[in-house]
C-alpha positions in Angstrom: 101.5 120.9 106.4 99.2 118.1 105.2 95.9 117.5 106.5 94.4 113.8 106.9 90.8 112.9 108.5 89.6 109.4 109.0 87.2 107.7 110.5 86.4 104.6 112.4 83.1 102.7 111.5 82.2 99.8 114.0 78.8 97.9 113.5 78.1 95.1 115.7 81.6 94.6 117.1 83.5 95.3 113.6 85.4 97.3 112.5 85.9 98.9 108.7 89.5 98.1 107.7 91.9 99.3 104.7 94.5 97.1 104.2 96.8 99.1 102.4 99.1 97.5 99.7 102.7 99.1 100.4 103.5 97.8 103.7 100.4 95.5 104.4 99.4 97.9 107.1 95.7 98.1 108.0 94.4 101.9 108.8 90.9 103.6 109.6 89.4 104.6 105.8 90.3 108.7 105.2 92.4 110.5 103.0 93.9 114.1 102.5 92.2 117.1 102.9 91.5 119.4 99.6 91.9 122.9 99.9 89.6 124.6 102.0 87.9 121.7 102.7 86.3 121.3 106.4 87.4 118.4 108.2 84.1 116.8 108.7 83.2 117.5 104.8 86.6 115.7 104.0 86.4 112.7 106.1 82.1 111.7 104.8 84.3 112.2 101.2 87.3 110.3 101.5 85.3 108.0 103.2 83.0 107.4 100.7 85.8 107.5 98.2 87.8 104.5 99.5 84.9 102.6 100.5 81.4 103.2 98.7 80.0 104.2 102.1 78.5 107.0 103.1 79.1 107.7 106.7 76.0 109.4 109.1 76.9 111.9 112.1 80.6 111.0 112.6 82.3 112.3 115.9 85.7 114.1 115.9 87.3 111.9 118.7 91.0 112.6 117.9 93.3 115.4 116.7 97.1 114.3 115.7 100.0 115.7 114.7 102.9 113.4 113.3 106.7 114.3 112.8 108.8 112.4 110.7 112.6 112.8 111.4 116.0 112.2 109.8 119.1 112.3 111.5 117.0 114.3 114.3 115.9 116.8 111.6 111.9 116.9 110.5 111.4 116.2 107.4 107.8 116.1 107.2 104.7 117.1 109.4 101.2 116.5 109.1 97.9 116.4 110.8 95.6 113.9 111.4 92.0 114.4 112.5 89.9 110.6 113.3 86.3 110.1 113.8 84.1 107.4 114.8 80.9 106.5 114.2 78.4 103.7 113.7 76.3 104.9 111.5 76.4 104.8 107.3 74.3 104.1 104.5 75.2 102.1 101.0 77.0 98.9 99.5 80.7 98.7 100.2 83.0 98.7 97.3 83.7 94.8 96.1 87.0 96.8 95.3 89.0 100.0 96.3 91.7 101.9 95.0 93.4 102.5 98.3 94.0 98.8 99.3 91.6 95.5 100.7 88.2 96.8 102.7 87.8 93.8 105.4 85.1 93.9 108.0 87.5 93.0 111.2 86.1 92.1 115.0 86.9 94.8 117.4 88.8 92.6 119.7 91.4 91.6 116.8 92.0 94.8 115.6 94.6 95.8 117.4 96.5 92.4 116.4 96.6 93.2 112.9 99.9 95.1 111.4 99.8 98.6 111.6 102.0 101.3 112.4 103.1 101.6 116.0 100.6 105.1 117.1 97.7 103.7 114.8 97.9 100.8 117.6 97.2 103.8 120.4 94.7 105.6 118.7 92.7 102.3 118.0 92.9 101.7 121.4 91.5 104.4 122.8 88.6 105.0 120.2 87.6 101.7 120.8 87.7 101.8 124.3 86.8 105.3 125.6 84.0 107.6 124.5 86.6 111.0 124.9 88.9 112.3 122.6 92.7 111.6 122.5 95.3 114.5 121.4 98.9 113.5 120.5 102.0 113.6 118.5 103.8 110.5 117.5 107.2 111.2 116.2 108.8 108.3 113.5 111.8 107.9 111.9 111.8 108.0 107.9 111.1 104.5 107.6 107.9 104.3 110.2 109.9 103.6 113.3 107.8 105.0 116.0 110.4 107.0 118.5 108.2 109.2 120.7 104.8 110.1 121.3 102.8 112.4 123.7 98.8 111.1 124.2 96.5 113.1 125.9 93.3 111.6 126.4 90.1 114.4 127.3 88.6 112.4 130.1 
């Protein structure tokens, strides 16, 4: 099973976006874990991979597992683990690798195109200090057809 960790960075009501170039989706900046990697570790260096940033005393606030499904078989699995913080130090990257880096106000982010449990998890990070556990289940083609949120408080 994979593992992701990202991390949502908001300084004075913005938010650090990657607009990524295959479906024009926007996402929190993260990556895949290496190998015996801790999640915290992997998230301040994926992070700082895809953005130049260096981010200071993130917060897990969310632990996800996502299902991708065929003809009502899985196909794939993997986790996701997103923090939030508001603290970083450095110079953004004029360009990354991953996609566009675009400094977005907290009350459009959940207008811009993303896929369908991004929209939940941004939500609730932005809008509650607890943590929010779920599954989201898609089809092969990013089709959001169930999901299961549990929110800590």
């Amino acid at each position: 099973m994979q593992r992701v960790a990202n991390c949502i960075l908001k300084v004075d009501d913005k938010v650090l976006l990657l607009k990524k170039p295959r479906r024009g989706w926007y996402v929190a900046p993260g990556g895949k874990m290496e190998a015996g990697e801790n999640v915290k570790d992997s998230v301040v260096r994926e992070f700082k991979e895809e953005t130049g940033l260096s981010i200071q005393n993130p917060e897990l606030r969310g632990s996800f597992t996502f299902i991708m499904r065929e003809d009502e078989k899985t196909v794939q699995e993997w986790m996701m683990f997103t923090f939030y913080t508001t603290s970083f130090s450095g110079t953004l990257l004029d360009e990354s690798e991953e996609g566009e880096l675009e400094w977005v106000p907290v009350d459009e982010v959940l207008d811009k195109p993303m896929a369908e449990g991004d929209r939940f998890i941004f939500d609730h990070l932005l809008n509650s200090d607890g943590q929010l556990y779920g599954t989201f289940v898609y089809t092969t083609d990013f089709t959001l057809i169930d999901q299961d949120l549990n929110p800590s408080n």
